[in-house]
C-alpha positions, -999 to 999 in steps of 0.1 A, spaced: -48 -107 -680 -13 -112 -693 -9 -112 -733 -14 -142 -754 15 -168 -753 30 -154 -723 30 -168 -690 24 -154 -655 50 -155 -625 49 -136 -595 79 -115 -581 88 -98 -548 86 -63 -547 114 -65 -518 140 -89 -526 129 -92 -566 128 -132 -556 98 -151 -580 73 -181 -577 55 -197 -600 24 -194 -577 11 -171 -557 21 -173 -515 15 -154 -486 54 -152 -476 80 -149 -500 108 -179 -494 134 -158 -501 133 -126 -478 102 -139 -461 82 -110 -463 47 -113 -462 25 -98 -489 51 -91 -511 42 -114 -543 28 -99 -574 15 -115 -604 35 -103 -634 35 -120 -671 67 -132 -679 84 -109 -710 88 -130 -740 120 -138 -757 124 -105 -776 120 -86 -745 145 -102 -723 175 -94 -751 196 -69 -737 224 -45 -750 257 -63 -756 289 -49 -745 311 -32 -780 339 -59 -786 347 -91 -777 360 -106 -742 383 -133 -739 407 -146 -712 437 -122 -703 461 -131 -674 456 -103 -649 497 -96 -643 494 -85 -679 468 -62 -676 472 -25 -673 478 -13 -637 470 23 -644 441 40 -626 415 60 -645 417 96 -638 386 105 -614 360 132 -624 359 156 -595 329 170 -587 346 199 -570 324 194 -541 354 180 -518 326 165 -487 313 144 -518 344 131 -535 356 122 -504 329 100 -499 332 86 -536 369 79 -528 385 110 -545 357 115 -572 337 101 -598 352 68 -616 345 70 -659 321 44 -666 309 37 -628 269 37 -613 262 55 -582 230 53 -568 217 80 -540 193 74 -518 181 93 -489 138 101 -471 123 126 -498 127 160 -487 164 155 -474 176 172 -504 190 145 -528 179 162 -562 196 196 -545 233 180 -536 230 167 -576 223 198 -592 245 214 -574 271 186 -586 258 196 -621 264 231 -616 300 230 -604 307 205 -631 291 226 -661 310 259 -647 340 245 -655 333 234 -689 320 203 -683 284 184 -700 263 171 -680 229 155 -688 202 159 -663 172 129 -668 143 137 -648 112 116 -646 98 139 -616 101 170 -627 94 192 -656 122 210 -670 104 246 -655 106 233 -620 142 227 -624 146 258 -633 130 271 -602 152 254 -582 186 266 -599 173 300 -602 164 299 -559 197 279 -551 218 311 -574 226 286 -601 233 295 -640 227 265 -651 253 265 -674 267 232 -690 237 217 -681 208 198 -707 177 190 -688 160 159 -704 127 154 -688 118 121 -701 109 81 -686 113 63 -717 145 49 -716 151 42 -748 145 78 -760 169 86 -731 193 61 -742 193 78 -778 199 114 -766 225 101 -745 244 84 -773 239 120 -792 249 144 -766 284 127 -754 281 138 -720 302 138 -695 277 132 -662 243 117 -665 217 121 -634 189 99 -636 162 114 -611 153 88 -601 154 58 -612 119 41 -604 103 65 -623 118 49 -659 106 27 -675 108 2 -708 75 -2 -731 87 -40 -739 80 -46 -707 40 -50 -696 52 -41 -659 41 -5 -643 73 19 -638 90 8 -604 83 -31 -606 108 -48 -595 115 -62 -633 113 -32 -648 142 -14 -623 163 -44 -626 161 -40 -670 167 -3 -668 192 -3 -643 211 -28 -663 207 -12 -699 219 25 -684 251 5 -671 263 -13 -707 257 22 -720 279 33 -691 305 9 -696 303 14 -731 306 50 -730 329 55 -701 312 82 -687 299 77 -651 260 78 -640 240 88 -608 212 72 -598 185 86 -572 167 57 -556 133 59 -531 137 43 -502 112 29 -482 96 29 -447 120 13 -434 151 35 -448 164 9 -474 165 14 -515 130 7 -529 129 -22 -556 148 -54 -560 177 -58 -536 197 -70 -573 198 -32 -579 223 -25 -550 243 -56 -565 244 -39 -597 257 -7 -591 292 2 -577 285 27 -550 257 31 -529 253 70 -510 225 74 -483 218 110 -475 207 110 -439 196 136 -417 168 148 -394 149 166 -420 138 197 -398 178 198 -387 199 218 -404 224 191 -411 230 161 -434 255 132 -440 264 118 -468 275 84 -460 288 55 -482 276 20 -477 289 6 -510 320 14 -528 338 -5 -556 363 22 -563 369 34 -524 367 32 -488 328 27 -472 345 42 -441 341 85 -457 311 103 -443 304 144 -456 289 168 -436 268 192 -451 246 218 -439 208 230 -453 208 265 -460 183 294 -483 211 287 -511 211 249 -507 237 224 -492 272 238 -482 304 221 -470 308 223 -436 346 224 -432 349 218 -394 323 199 -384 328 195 -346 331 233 -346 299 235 -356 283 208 -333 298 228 -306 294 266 -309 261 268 -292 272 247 -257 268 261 -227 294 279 -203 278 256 -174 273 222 -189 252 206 -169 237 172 -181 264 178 -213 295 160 -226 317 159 -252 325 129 -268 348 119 -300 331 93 -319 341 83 -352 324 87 -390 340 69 -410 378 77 -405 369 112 -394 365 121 -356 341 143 -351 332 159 -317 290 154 -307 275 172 -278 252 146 -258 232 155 -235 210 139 -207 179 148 -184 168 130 -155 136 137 -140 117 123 -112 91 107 -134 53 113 -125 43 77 -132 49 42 -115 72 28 -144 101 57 -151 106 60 -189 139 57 -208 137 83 -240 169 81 -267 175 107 -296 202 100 -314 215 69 -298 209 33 -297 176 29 -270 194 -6 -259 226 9 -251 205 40 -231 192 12 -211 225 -9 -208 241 21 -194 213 30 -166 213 -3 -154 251 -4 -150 248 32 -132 221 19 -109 241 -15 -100 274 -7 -102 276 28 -92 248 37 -69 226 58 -86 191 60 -75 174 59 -111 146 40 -104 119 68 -102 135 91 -125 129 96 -167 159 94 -183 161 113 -217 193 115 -239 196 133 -268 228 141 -295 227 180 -305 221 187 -340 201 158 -351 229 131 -355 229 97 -349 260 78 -325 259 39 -330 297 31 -317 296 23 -281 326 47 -274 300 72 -263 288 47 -234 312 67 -211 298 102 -223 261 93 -222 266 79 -181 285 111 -175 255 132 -187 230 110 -169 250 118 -135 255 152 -142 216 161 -144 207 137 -116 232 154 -89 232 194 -108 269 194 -112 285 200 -142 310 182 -162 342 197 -169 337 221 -203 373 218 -215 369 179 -206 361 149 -237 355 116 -221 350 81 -245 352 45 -236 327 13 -235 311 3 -205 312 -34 -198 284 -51 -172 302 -55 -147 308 -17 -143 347 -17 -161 357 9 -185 370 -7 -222 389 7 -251 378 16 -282 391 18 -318 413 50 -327 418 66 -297 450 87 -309 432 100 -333 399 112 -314 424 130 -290 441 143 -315 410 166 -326 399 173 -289 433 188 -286 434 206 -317 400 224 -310 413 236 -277 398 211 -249 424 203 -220 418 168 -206 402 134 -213 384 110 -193 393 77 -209 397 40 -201 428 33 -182 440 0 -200 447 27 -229 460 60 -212 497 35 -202 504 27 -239 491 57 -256 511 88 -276 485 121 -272 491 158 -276 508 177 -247 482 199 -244 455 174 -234 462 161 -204 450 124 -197 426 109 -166 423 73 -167 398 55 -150 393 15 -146 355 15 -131 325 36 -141 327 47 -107 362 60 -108 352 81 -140 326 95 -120 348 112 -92 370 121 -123 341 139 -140 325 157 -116 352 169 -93 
């Protein structure tokens, strides 16, 4: 029953859309079984926090140019990813599948931060403070510099916030706050939305900058009202297989930066750690004899990082062969053995094709279309690919080899971690600068790249 005087509406939980009656299928998002029946706050509670000041209109060539000096985290995989650190005033929201270690990159955060003088305010509606406490102590952390606040209310966290001065503030997390004006249950899309809002005018207003850590649902994305991606000014997704040792931080929103940054980190006893050199890493446990393995350069953002792939065909023991991908797009798996099968006379119509990318990665650009058909002919004939040999490029239908984005700069890391030649379109090798030390082999057909693979 909703409270005397006040109406009922009901809201999406995905898209944070409303209807004055209930439906089976929101018309915003069209998701079905989404609607809830919420009463509608009265006057008093929609007033929100207004902004210190006044506002009024200023021509923008006589505004202050200046940039604000960044806080650095002094973690350098996650400033780059924030675009050279944290902006004063800004929201960043972090999201990531629970387990992946969200709440362990932020205390860590807090820990450099607070070890170097700085305050930093850590909100958690999860955890008690003990628990913390547990964690710091089993990641080797002080804890220094930093005030836990385990609290939902918001506005008690609002006052302690306006006491303490701080100069970080993690809210963990985010769907776990809540406002008492509001009759909705913590996590409702309205009452998200309100506290999202109020924590960024104290933001603003303070100029200190504020993490968020968000759920996400089944299907990967941040739980609640899609307004609350709108709202902040960078979104982080921490992804990674969570039984692999590896994670990437990867930027999907950024006001303040480049959505192109991507940090690698790896899970260890003591918590996350930078990992440096990256395709190093990838790399170190390839065989001597690689067969069914390539090397391919695919791009992160604007870093090239080099990704073992490796294939497996078996004759399969059933009448319909089946097509397996780990770590790479399943249409592009099947894309590529049909153009091996018509366009370069491979028999895989009775084998089981399985493809997988080492380390529990993900490869979405199509510059690894060359790298996956090498691996796939590799295992089918037992002959291995050249180990001091990369090889990228798209493969079209019709069997031709096509360029990709960034091709100086792939080679450029190939060569500097000691590989010798490249197996690359040819439209690109005639036109292209690349490091003496990597010596080029273009080929036009899939076929061509074939003979030049497995010579």
């Amino acid at each position: 029953m909703s409270p005397r005087g006040a109406g009922t509406t009901y809201v999406c939980q995905q898209c944070g859309g409303t209807s004055p009656r209930w439906l089976g299928r929101c018309p915003e998002c069209q998701e079905w079984n989404s609607l809830v029946e919420m009463a509608v706050p009265s006057l008093k509670d929609e007033r929100r926090p207004k902004a210190r000041g006044e506002s009024g209109l200023q021509e923008l060539s006589h505004l202050a140019g200046e940039p604000e000096a960044r806080l650095s985290s002094f973690s350098r995989e996650f400033d780059r990813v924030l675009g050279g650190g944290m902006v004063p005033g800004s929201l960043v929201l972090v999201g990531g599948d629970p387990g992946i270690g969200k709440s362990t990159l932020l205390l860590q955060v807090a820990a450099h931060l607070g070890q170097r003088g700085a305050s930093v305010c850590y909100v958690s509606g999860e955890e008690s403070a003990q628990q913390i406490k547990l964690r710091a102590r089993r990641l080797g952390l002080s804890g220094e510099g930093i005030f836990i606040l385990p609290e939902t209310d918001l506005e008690a966290i609002l006052s302690q916030l306006r006491k303490a001065a701080p100069s970080l503030v993690i809210i963990d997390s985010i769907q776990t706050m809540q406002i008492e004006d509001l009759a909705s249950a913590a996590g409702s899309v309205s009452q998200v939305r309100e506290c999202t809002l109020r924590l960024m005018h104290w933001a603003k207003e303070a100029g200190v900058p504020l993490i968020l850590v968000g759920h996400v649902t089944k299907d990967g994305t941040i739980a609640g009202p899609r307004t609350l991606e709108h709202i902040v000014d960078v979104v982080l997704y921490l992804e990674g297989e969570a039984t692999g040792p590896y994670r990437l931080l990867r930027g999907v929103k950024n006001r303040y930066g480049s959505t192109n940054e991507v940090g690698v980190f790896q899970m260890g006893d003591d918590g996350l750690s930078e990992v440096e050199n990256p395709s190093l890493v990838f790399l170190e446990e390839r065989p001597a004899v690689p067969v069914g393995s390539t090397v391919v350069p695919v791009l992160e953002g604007t870093r090239p990082l080099l990704m073992e792939i490796q294939a497996l065909a078996s004759p399969t023991a059933f009448g319909l062969p089946r097509r397996t991908a780990n770590g790479v797009d399943l249409s592009r798996l099947l894309l590529v053995a049909a153009v091996l099968t018509r366009r370069a006379g491979l028999s895989l119509s009775n084998q089981d094709i399985i493809v997988n990318v080492v380390g529990g990665l993900t490869v979405t650009e199509p510059a690894a279309d060359l790298g996956m058909a090498l691996a796939i002919a590799s295992s089918l004939r037992d002959r291995p690919v050249n180990p001091k040999a990369i090889c990228f490029g798209e493969v079209g239908l019709s069997g031709e080899l096509r360029t990709v984005s960034q091709m100086e700069r792939r080679l450029e890391e190939a060569a500097r971690l000691g590989f010798q030649c490249c197996i690359l379109p040819a439209a690109a090798a005639a036109k292209m600068r690349h490091p003496t030390s990597l010596r080029l082999l273009p080929a036009a057909t899939l076929a061509e790249a074939l003979t030049r693979g497995l010579a």
